[in-house]
C-alpha positions as CSV (number, residue, x, y, z in Angstrom):
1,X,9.4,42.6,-7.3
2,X,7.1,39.9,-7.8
3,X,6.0,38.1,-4.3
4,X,6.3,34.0,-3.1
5,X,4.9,32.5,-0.2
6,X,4.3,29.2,0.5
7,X,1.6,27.6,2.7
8,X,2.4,24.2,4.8
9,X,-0.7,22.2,4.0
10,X,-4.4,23.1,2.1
11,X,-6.3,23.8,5.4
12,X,-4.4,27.1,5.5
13,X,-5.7,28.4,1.7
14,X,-8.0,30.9,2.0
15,X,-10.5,30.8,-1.2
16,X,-11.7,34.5,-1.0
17,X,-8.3,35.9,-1.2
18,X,-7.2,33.7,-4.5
19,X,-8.6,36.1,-7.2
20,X,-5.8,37.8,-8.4
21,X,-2.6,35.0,-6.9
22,X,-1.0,32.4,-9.3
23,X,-1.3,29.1,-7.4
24,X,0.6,26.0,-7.4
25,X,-0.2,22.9,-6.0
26,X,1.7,20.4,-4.8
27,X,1.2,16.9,-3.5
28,X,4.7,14.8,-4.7
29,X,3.6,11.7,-2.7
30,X,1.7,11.4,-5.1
31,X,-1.3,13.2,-6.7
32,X,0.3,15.9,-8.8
33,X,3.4,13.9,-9.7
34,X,0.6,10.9,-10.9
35,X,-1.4,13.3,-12.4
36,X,2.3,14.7,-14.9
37,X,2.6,11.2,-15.4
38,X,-0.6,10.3,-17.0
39,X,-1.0,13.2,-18.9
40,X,2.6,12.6,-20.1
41,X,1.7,8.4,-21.3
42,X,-1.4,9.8,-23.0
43,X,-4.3,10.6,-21.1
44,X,-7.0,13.2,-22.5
45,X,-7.5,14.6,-19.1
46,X,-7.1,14.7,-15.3
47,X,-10.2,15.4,-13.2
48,X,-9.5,16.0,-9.7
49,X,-12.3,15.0,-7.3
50,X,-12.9,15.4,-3.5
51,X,-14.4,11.9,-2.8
52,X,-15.1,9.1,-4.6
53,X,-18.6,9.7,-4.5
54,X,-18.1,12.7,-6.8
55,X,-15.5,10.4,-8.9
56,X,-19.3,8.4,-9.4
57,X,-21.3,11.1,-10.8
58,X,-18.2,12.4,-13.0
59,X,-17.9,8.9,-14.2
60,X,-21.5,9.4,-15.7
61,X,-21.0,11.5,-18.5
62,X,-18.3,9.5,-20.2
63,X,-19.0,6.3,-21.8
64,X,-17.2,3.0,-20.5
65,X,-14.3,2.5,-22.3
66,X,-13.7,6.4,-22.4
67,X,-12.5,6.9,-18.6
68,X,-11.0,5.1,-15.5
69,X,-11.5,6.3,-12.3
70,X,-8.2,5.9,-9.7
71,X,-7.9,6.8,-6.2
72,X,-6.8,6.3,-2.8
73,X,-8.5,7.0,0.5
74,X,-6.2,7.7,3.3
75,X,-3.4,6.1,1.5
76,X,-5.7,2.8,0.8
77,X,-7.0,2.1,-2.7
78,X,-10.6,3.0,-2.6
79,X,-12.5,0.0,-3.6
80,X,-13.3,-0.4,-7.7
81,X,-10.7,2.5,-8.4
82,X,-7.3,1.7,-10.2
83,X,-4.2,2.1,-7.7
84,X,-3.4,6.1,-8.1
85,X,0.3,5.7,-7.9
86,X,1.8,6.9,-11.4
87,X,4.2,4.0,-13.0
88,X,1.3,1.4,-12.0
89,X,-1.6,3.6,-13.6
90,X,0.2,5.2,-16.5
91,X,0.0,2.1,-18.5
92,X,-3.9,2.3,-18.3
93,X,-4.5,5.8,-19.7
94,X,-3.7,6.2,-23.2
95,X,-6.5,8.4,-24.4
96,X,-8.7,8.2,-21.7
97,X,-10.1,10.7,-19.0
98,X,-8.7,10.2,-16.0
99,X,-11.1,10.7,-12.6
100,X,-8.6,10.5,-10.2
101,X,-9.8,10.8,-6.5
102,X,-7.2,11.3,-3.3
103,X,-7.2,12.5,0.2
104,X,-5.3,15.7,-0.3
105,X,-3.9,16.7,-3.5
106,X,-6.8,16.6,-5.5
107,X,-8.8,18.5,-2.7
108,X,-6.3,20.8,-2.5
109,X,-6.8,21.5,-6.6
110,X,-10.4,22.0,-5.9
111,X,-10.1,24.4,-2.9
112,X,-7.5,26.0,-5.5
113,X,-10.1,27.0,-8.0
114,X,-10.8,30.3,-7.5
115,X,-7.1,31.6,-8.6
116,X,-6.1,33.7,-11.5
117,X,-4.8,30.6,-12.4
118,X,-3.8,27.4,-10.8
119,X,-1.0,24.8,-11.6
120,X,-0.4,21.3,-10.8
121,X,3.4,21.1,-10.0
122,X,5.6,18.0,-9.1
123,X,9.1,17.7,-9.1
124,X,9.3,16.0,-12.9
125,X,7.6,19.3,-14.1
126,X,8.4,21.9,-12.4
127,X,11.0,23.8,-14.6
128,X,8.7,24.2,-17.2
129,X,5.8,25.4,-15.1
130,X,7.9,28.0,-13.6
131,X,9.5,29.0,-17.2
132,X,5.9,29.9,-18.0
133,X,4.9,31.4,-15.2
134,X,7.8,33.9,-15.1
135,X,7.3,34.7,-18.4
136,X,3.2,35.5,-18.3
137,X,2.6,36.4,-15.1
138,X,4.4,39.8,-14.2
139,X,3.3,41.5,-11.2
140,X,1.6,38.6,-9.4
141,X,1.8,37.1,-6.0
142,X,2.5,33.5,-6.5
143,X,0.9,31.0,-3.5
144,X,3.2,27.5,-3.6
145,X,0.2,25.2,-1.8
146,X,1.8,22.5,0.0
147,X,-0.9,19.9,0.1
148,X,-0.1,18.2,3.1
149,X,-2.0,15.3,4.8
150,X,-5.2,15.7,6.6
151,X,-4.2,18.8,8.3
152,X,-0.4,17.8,8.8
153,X,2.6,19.5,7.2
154,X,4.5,17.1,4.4
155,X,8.2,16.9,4.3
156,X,8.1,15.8,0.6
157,X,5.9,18.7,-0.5
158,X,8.2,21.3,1.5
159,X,10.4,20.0,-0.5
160,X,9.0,20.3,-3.8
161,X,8.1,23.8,-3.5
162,X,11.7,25.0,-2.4
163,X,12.7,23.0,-5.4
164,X,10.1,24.7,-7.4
165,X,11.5,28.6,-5.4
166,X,15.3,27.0,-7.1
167,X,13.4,26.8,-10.8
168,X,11.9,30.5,-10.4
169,X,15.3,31.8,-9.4
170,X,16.9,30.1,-12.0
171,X,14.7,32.4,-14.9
172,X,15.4,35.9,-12.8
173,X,16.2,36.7,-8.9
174,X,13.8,39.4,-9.1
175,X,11.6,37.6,-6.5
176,X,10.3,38.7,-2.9
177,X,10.0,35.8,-0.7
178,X,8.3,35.6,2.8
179,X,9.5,33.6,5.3
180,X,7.9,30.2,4.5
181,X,9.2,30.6,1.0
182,X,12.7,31.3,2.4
183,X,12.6,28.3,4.7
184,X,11.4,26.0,1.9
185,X,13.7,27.4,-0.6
186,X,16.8,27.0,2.1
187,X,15.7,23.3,2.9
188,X,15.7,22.2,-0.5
189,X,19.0,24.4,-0.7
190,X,20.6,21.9,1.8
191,X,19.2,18.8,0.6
192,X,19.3,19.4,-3.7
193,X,20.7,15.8,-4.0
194,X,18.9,13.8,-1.8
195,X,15.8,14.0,-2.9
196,X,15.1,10.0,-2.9
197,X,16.1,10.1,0.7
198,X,14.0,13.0,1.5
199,X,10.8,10.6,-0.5
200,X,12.0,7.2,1.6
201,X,12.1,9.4,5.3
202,X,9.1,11.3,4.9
203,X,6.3,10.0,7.2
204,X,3.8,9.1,3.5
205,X,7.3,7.9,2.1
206,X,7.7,5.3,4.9
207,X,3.9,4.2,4.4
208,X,4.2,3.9,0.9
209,X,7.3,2.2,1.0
210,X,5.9,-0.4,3.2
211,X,3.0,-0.7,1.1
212,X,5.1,-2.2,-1.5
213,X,5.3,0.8,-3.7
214,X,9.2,1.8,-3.3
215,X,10.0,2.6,-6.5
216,X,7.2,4.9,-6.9
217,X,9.3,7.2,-4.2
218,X,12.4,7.4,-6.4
219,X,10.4,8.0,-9.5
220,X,8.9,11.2,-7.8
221,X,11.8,12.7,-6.6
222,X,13.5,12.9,-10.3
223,X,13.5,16.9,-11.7
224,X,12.1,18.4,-14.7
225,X,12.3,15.5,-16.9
226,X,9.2,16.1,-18.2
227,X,8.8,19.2,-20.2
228,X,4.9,19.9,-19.5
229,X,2.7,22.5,-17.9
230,X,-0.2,21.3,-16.3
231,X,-2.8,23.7,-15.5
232,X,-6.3,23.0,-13.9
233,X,-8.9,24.9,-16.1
234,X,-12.6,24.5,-15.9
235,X,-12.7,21.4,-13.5
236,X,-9.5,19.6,-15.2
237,X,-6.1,19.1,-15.3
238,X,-4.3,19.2,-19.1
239,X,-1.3,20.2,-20.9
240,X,-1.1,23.5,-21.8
241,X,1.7,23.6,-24.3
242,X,0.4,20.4,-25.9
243,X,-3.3,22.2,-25.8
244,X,-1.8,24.9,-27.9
245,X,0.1,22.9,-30.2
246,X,-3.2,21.2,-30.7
247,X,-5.5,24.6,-31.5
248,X,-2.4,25.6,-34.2
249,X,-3.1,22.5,-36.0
């Protein structure tokens, strides 16, 4: 049977053990549920950065009117950068490249790389991502990367990644899970219908809805409504279903 493990946060991914795991990355409050939502209104592309430094030199192969750049730096908007939280940026992206720059998801992409493969996963996507990943992937270890937040463990990403264990199950039970799978899996069990409440009690939940930005919490906690699968290929982050609907053409 096919193995699941999940890690708390990014600090604990190990880059020289990734070569042959599926890996999905989440980071609900907010980077991989912004980065579903732009690609879903229209953008060309996601490109996840470390620091908005890099975001700079990325920015310099596109010309002007061709990318935005969108970030936030320990949960501030980072000077010059559009405000990365998905219903506020999505209306900026239509056809653009999208350099999007945060304090953990995107890092936690990066430090992704060197999987088989690796998947952006949120809780509006995740049914599809797991569809296709039970379906192409037989035989191999899949590593649920709970971003987290500058070395601390996130309630909200726990969260997702039990949800996402629920949308595995759901296409075959025929899964191994280790203990930190179980747990997640079990908490999101016991909590299926308050996802909101777990967005609004989380400690990022709390900062963002202080910030102003409360309906951006129960946005990200809605499932599967959007039928995409986001995979991070060659430095960026794009739809592969609509990808391959494109290459039939």
């Amino acid at each position: 049977m096919r193995k699941l493990h999940v890690l708390m946060k990014k600090e604990e991914l190990q880059e020289e053990k990734l070569k042959d795991k599926i890996v999905v990355v989440f980071d609900i409050l907010m980077a991989t549920t912004t980065i579903a939502t732009v690609l879903e209104n229209g953008a060309k592309e996601v490109i996840p950065v470390k620091d908005s430094e890099e975001a700079y030199e990325v920015a310099k192969n596109f010309d002007h009117q061709d990318y935005c750049l969108a970030g936030e730096y320990l949960g501030r908007t980072i000077n010059g950068f559009l405000d990365p939280y998905p219903q506020a940026l999505k209306r900026h992206v239509k056809d653009k490249s999208v350099i999007l720059s945060t304090t953990n998801g995107t890092v936690a992409i990066r430090h992704a790389q060197k999987a088989k493969e690796t998947y952006a996963a949120s809780m509006l996507n995740s049914m599809a991502i797991a569809n296709h990943i039970f379906s192409t992937n037989l035989n191999k270890t899949v590593l649920l990367v709970c971003s987290g937040s500058h070395g601390s463990f996130n309630l909200e990403d726990f969260y997702g990644a039990g949800y996402f264990i629920e949308c595995l199950f759901q296409c075959s039970n025929q899964w191994t899970l280790t203990d930190s799978a179980t747990a997640a899996h079990l908490f999101y069990e016991g909590n299926k219908d308050n996802g909101e409440k777990i967005m609004l009690t989380s400690r990022v939940g709390k900062k963002i809805h202080s910030a102003g930005y409360g309906d951006e919490l129960k946005f990200a906690s809605q499932k599967s409504v959007y039928d995409q699968i986001v995979k991070f290929t060659n430095g960026k982050c794009t739809v592969l279903n609509k990808m391959n609907e494109e290459l039939k053409k």
